[in-house]
mmCIF file of the N, C-alpha and C atoms, coordinates in Angstrom:
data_MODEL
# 
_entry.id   MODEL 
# 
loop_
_atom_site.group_PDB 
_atom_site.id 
_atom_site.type_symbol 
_atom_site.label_atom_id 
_atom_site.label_alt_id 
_atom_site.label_comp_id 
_atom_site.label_asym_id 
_atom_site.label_entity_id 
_atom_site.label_seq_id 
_atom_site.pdbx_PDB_ins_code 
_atom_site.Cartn_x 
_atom_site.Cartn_y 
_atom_site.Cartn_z 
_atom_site.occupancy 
_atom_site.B_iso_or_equiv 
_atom_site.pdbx_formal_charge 
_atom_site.auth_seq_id 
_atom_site.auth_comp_id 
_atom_site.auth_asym_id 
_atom_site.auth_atom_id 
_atom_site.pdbx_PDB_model_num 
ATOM 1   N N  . UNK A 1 1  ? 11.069  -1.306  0.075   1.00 0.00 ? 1  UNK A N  1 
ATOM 2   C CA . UNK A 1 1  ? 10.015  -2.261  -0.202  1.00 0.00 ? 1  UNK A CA 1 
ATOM 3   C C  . UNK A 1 1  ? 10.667  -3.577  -0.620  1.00 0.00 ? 1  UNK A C  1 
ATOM 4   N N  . UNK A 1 2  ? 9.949   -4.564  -0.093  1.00 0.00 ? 2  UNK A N  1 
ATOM 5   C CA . UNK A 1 2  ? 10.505  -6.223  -0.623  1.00 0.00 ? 2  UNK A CA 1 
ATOM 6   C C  . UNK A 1 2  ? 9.880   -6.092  -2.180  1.00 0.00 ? 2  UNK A C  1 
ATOM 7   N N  . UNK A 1 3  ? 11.360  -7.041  -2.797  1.00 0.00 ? 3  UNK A N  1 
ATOM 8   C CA . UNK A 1 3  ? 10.674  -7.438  -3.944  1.00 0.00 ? 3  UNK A CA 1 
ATOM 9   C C  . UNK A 1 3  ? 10.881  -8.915  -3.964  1.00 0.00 ? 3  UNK A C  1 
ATOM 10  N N  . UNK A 1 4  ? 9.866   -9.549  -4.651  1.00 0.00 ? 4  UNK A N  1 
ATOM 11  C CA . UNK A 1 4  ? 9.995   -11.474 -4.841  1.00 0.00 ? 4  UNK A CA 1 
ATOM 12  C C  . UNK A 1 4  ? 9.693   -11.206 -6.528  1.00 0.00 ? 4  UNK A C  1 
ATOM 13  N N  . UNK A 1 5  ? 10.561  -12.057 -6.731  1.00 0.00 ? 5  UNK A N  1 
ATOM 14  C CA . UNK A 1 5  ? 10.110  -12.901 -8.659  1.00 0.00 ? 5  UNK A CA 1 
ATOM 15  C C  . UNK A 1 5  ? 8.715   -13.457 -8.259  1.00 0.00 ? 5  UNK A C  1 
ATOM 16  N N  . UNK A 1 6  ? 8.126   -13.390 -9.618  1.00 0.00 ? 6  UNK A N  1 
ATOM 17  C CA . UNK A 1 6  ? 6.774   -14.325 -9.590  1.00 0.00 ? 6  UNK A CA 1 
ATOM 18  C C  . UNK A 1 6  ? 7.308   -15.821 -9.126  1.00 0.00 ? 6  UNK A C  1 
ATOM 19  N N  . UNK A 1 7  ? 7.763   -16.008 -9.557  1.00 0.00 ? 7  UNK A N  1 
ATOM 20  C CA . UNK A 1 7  ? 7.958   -17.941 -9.283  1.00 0.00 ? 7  UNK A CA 1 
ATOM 21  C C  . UNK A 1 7  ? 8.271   -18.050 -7.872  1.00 0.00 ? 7  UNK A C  1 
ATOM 22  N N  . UNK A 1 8  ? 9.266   -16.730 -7.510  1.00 0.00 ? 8  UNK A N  1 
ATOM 23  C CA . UNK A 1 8  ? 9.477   -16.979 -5.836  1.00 0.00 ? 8  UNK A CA 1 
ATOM 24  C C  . UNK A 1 8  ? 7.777   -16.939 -5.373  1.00 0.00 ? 8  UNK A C  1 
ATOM 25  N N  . UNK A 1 9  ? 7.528   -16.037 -5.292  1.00 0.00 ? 9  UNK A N  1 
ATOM 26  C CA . UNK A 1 9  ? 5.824   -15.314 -4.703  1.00 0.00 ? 9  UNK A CA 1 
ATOM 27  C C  . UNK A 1 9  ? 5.151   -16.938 -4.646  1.00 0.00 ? 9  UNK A C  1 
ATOM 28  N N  . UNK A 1 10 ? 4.588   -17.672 -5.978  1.00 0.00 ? 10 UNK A N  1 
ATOM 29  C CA . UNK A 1 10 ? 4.408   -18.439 -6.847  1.00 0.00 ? 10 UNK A CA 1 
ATOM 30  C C  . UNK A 1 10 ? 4.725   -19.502 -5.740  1.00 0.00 ? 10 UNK A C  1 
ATOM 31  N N  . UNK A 1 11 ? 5.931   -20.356 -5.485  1.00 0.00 ? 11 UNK A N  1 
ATOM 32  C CA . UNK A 1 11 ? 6.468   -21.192 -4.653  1.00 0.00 ? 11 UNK A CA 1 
ATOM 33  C C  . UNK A 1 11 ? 6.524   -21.009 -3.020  1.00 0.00 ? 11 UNK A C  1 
ATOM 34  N N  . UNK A 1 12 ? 6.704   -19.461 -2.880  1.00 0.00 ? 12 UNK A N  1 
ATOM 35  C CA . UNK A 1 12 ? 6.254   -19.593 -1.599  1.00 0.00 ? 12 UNK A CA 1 
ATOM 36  C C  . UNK A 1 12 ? 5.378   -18.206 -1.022  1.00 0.00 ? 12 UNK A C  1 
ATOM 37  N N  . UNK A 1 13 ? 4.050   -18.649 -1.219  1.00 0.00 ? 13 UNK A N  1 
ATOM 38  C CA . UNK A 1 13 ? 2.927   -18.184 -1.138  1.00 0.00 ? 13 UNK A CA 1 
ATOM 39  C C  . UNK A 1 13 ? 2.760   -17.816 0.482   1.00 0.00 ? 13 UNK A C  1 
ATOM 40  N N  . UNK A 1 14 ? 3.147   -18.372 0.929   1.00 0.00 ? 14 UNK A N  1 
ATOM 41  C CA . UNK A 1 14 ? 2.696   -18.128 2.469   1.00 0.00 ? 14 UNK A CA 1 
ATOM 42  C C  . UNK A 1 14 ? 3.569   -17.332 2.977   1.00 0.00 ? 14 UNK A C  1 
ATOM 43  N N  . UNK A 1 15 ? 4.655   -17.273 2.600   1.00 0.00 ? 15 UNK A N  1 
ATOM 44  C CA . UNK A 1 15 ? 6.105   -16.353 2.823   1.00 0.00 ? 15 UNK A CA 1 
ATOM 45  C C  . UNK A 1 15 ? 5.597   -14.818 2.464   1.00 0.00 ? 15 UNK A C  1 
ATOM 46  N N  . UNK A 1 16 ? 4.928   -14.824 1.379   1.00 0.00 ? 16 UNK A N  1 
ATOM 47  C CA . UNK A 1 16 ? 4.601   -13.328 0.415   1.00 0.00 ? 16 UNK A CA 1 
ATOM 48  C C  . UNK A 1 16 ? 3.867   -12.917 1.449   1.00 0.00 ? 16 UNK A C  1 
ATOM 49  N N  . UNK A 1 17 ? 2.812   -14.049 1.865   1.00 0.00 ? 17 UNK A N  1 
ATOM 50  C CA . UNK A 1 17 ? 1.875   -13.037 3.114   1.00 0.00 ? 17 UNK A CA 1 
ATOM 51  C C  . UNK A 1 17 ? 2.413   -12.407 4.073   1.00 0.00 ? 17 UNK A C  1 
ATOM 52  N N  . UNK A 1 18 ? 3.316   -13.448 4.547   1.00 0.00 ? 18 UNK A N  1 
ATOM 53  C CA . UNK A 1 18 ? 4.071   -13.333 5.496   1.00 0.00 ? 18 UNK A CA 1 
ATOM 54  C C  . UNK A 1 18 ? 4.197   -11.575 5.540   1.00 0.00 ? 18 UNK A C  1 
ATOM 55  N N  . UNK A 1 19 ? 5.140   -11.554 4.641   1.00 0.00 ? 19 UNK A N  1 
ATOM 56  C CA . UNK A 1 19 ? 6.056   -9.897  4.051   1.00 0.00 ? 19 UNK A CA 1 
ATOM 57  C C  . UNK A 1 19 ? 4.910   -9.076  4.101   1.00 0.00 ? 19 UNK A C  1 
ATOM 58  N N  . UNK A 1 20 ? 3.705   -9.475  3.243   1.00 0.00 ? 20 UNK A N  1 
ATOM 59  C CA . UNK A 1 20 ? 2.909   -8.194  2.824   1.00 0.00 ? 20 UNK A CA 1 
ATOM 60  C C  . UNK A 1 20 ? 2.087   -7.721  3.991   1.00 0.00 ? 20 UNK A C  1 
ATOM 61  N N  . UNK A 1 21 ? 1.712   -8.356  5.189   1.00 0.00 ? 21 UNK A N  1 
ATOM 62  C CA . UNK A 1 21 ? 1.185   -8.357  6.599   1.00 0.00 ? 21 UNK A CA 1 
ATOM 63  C C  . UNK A 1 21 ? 1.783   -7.231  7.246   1.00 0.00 ? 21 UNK A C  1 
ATOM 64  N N  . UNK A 1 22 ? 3.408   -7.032  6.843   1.00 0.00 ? 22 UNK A N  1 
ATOM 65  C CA . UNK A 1 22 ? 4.445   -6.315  7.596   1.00 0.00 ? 22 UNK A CA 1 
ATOM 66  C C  . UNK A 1 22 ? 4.735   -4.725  6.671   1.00 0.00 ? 22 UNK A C  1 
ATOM 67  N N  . UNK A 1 23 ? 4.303   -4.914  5.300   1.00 0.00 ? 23 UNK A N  1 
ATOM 68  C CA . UNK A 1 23 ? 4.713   -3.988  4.696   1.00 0.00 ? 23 UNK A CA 1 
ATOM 69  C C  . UNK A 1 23 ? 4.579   -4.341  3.153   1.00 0.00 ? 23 UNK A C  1 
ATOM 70  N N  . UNK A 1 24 ? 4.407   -3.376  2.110   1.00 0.00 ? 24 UNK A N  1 
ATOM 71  C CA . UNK A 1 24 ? 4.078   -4.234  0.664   1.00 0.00 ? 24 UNK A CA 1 
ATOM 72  C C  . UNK A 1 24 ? 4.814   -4.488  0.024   1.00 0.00 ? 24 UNK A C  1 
ATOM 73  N N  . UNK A 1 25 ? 4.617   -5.902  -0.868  1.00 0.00 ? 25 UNK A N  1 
ATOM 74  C CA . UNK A 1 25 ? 5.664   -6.457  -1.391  1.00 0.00 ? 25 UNK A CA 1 
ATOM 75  C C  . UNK A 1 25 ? 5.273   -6.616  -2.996  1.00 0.00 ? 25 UNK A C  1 
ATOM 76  N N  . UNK A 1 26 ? 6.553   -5.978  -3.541  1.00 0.00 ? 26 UNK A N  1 
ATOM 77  C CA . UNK A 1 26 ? 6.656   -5.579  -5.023  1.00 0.00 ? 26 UNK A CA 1 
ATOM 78  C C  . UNK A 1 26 ? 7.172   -7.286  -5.731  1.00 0.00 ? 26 UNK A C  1 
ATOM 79  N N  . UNK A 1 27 ? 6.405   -7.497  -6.827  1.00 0.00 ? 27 UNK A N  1 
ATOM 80  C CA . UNK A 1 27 ? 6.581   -8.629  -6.890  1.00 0.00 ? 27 UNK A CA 1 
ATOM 81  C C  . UNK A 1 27 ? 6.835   -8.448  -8.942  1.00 0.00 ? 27 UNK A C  1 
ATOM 82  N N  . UNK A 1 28 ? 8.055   -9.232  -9.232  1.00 0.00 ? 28 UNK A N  1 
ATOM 83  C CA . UNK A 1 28 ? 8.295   -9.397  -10.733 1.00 0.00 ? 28 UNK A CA 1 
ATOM 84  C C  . UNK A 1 28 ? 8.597   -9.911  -11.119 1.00 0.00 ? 28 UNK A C  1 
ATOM 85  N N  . UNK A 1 29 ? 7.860   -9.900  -12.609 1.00 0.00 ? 29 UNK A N  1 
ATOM 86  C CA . UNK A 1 29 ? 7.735   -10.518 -13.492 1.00 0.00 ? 29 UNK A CA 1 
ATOM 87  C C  . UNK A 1 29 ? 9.151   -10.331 -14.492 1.00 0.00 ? 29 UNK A C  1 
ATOM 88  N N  . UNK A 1 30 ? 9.882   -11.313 -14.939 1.00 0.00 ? 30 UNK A N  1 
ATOM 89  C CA . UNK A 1 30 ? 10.903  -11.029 -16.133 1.00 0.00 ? 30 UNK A CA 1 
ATOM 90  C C  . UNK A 1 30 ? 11.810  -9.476  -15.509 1.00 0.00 ? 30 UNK A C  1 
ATOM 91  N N  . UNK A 1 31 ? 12.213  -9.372  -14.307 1.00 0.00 ? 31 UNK A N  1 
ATOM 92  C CA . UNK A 1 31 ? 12.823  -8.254  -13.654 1.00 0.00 ? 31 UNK A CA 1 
ATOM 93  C C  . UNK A 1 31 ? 11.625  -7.289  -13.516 1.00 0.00 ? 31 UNK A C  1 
ATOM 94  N N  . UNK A 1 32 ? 10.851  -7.202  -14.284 1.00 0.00 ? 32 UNK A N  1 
ATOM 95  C CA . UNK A 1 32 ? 9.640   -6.164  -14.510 1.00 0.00 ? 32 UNK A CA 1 
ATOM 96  C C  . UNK A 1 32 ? 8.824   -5.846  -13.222 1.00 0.00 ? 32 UNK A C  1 
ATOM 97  N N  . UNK A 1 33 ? 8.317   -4.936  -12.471 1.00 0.00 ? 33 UNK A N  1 
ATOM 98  C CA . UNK A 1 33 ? 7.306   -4.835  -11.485 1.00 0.00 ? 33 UNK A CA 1 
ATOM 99  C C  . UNK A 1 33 ? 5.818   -5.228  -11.717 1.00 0.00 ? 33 UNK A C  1 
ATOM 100 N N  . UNK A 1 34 ? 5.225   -5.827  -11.347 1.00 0.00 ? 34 UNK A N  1 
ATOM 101 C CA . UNK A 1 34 ? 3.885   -6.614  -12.019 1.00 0.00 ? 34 UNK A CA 1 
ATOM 102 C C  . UNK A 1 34 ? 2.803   -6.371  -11.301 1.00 0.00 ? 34 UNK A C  1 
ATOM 103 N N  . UNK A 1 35 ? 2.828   -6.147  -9.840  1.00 0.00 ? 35 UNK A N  1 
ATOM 104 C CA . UNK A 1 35 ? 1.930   -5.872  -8.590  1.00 0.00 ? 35 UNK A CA 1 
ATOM 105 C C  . UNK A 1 35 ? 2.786   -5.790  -7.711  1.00 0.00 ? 35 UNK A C  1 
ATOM 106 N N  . UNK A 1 36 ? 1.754   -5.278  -6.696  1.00 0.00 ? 36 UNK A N  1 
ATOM 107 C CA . UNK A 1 36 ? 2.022   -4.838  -5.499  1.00 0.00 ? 36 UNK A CA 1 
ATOM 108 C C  . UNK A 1 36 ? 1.219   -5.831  -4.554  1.00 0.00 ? 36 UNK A C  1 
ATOM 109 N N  . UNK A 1 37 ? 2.046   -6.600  -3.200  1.00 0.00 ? 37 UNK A N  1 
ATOM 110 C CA . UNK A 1 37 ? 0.716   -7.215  -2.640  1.00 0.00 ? 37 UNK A CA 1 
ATOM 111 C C  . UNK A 1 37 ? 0.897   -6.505  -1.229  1.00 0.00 ? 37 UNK A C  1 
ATOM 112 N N  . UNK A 1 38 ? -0.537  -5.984  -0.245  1.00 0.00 ? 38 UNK A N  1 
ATOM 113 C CA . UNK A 1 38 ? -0.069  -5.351  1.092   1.00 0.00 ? 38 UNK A CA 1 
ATOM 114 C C  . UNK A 1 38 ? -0.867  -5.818  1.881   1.00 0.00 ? 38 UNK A C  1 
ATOM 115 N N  . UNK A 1 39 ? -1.203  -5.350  2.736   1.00 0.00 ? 39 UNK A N  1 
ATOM 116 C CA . UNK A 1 39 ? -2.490  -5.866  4.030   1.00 0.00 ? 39 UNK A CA 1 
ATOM 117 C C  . UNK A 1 39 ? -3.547  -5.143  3.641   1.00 0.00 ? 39 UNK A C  1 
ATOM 118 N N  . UNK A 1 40 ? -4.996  -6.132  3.774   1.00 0.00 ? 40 UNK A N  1 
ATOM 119 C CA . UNK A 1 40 ? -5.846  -5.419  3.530   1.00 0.00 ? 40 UNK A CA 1 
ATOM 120 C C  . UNK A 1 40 ? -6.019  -3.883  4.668   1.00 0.00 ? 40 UNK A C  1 
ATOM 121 N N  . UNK A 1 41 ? -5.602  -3.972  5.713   1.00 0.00 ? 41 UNK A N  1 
ATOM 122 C CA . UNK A 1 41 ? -5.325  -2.391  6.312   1.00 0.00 ? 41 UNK A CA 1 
ATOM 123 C C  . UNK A 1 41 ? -5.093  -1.604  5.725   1.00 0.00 ? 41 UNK A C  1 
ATOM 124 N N  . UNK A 1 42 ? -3.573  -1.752  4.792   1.00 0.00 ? 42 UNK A N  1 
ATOM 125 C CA . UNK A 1 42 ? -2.813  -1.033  4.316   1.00 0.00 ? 42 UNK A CA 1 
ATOM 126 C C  . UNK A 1 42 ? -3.602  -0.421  3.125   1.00 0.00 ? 42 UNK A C  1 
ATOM 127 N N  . UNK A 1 43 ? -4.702  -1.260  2.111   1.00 0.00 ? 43 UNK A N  1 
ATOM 128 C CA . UNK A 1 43 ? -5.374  -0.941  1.225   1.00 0.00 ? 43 UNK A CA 1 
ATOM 129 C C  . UNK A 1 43 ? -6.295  -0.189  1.473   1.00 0.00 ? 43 UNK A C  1 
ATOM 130 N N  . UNK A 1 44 ? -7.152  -0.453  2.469   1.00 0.00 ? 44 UNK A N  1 
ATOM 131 C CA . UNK A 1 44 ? -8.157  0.359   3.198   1.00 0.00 ? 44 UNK A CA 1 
ATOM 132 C C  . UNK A 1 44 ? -7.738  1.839   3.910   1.00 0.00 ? 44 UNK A C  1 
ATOM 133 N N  . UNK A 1 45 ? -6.819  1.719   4.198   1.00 0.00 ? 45 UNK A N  1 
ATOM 134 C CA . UNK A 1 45 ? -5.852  3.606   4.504   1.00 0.00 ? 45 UNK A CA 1 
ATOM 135 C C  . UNK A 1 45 ? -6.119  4.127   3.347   1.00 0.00 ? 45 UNK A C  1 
ATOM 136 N N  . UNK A 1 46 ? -5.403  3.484   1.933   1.00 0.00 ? 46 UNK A N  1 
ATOM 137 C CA . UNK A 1 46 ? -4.995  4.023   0.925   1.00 0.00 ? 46 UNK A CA 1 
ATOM 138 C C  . UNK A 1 46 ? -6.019  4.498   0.093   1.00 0.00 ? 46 UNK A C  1 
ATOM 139 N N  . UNK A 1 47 ? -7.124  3.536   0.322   1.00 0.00 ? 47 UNK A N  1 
ATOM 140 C CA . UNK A 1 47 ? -8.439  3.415   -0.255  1.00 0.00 ? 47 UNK A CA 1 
ATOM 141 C C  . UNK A 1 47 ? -9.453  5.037   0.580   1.00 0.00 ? 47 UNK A C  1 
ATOM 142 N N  . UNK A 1 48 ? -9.070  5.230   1.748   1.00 0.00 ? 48 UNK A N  1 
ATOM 143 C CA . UNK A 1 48 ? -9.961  6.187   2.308   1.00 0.00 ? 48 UNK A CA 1 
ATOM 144 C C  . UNK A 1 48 ? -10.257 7.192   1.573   1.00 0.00 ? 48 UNK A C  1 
ATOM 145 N N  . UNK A 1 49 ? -11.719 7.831   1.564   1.00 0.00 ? 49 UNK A N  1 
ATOM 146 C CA . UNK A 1 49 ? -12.074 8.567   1.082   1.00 0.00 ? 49 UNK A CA 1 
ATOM 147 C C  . UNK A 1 49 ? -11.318 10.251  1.865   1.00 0.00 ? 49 UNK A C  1 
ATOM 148 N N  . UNK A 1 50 ? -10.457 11.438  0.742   1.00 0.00 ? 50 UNK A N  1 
ATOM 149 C CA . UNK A 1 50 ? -9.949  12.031  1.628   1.00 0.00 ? 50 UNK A CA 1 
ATOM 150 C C  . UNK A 1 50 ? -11.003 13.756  1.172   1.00 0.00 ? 50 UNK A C  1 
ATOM 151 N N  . UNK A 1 51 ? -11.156 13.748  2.225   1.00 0.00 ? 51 UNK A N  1 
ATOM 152 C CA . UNK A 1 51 ? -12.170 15.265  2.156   1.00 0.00 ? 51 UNK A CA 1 
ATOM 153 C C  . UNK A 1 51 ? -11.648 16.283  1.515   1.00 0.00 ? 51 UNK A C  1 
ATOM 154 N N  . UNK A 1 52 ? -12.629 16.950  1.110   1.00 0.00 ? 52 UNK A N  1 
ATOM 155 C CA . UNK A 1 52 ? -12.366 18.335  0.323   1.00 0.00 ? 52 UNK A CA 1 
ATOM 156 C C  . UNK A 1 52 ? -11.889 19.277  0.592   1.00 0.00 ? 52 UNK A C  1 
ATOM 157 N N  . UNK A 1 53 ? -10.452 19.875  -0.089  1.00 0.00 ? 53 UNK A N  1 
ATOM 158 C CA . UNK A 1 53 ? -9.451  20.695  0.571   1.00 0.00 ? 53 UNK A CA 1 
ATOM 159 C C  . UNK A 1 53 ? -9.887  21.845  1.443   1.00 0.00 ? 53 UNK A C  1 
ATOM 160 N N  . UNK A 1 54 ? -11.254 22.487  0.912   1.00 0.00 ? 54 UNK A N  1 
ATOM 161 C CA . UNK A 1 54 ? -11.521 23.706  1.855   1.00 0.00 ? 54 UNK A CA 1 
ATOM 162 C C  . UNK A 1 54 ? -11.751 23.029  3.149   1.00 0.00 ? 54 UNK A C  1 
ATOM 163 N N  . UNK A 1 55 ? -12.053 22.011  3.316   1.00 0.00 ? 55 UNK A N  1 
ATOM 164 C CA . UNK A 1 55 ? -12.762 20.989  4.216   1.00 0.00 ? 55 UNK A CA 1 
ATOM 165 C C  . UNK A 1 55 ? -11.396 20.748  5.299   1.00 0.00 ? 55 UNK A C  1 
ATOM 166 N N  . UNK A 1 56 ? -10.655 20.299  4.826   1.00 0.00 ? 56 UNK A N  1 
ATOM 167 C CA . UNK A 1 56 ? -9.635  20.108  5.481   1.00 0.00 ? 56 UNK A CA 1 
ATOM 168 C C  . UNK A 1 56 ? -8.778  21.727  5.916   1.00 0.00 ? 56 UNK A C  1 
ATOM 169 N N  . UNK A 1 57 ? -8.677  22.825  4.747   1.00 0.00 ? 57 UNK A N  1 
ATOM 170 C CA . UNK A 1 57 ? -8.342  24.022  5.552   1.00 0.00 ? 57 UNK A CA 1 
ATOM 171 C C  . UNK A 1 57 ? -8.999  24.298  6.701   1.00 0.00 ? 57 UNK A C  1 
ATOM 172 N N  . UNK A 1 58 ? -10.232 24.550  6.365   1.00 0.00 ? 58 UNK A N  1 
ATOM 173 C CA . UNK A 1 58 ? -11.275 24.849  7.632   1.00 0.00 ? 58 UNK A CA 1 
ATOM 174 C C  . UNK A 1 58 ? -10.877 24.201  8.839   1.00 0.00 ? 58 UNK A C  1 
ATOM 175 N N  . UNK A 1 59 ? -10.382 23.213  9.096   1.00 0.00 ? 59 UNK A N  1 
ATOM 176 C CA . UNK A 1 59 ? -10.119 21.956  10.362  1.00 0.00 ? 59 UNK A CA 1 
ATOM 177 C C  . UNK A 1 59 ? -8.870  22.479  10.867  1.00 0.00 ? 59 UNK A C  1 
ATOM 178 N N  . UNK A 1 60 ? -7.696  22.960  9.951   1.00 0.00 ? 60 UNK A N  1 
ATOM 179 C CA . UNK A 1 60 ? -6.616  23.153  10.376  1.00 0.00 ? 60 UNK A CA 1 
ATOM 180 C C  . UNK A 1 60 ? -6.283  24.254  10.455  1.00 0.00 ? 60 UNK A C  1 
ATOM 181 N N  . UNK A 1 61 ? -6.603  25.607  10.010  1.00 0.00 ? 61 UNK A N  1 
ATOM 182 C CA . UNK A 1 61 ? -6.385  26.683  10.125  1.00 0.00 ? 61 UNK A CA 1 
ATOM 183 C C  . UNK A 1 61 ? -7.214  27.855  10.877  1.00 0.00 ? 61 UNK A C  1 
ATOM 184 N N  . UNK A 1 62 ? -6.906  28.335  12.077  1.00 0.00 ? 62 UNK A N  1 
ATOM 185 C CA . UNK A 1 62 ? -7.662  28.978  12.633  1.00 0.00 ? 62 UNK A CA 1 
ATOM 186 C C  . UNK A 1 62 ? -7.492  30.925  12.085  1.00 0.00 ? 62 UNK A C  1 
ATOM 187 N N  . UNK A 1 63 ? -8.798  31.335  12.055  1.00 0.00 ? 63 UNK A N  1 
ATOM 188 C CA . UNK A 1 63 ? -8.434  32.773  11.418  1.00 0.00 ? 63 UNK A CA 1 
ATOM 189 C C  . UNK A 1 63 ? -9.173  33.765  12.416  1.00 0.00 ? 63 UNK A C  1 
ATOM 190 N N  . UNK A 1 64 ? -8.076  34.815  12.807  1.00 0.00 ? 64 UNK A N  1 
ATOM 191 C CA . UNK A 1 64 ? -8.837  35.841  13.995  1.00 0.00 ? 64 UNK A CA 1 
ATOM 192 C C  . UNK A 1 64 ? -9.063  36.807  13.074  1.00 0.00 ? 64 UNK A C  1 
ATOM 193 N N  . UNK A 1 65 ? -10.501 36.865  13.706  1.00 0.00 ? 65 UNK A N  1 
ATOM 194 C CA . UNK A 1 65 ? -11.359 38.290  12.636  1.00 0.00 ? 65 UNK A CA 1 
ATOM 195 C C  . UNK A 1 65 ? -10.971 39.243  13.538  1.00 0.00 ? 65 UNK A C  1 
# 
């Protein structure tokens, strides 16, 4: 994962997009990790609602009676 200092991020703003378009970019504060910035895609994957495990066994496991 990229990381930028705040002041880098900060100074070049269009650059951060740049990065976070491609993959997410860890951004810090005082060496510290402060956020994360990514593509709204990338948030919306992460964000998906993921179904209920029997839910998902049922889909993937076939059983001969």
């Amino acid at each position: 994962m990229r990381t930028m200092s705040a002041k880098d991020a900060k100074n070049r703003f269009g650059a951060l997009l740049d990065y976070a378009r491609a993959a997410p970019v860890q951004v810090e504060k005082h060496g510290r990790p402060v956020v994360v910035v990514m593509s709204v895609e990338e948030f919306q994957r992460l964000n998906k609602p993921v179904s209920q495990p029997d839910d998902a066994m049922r889909k993937t496991v076939k059983v001969d009676r």
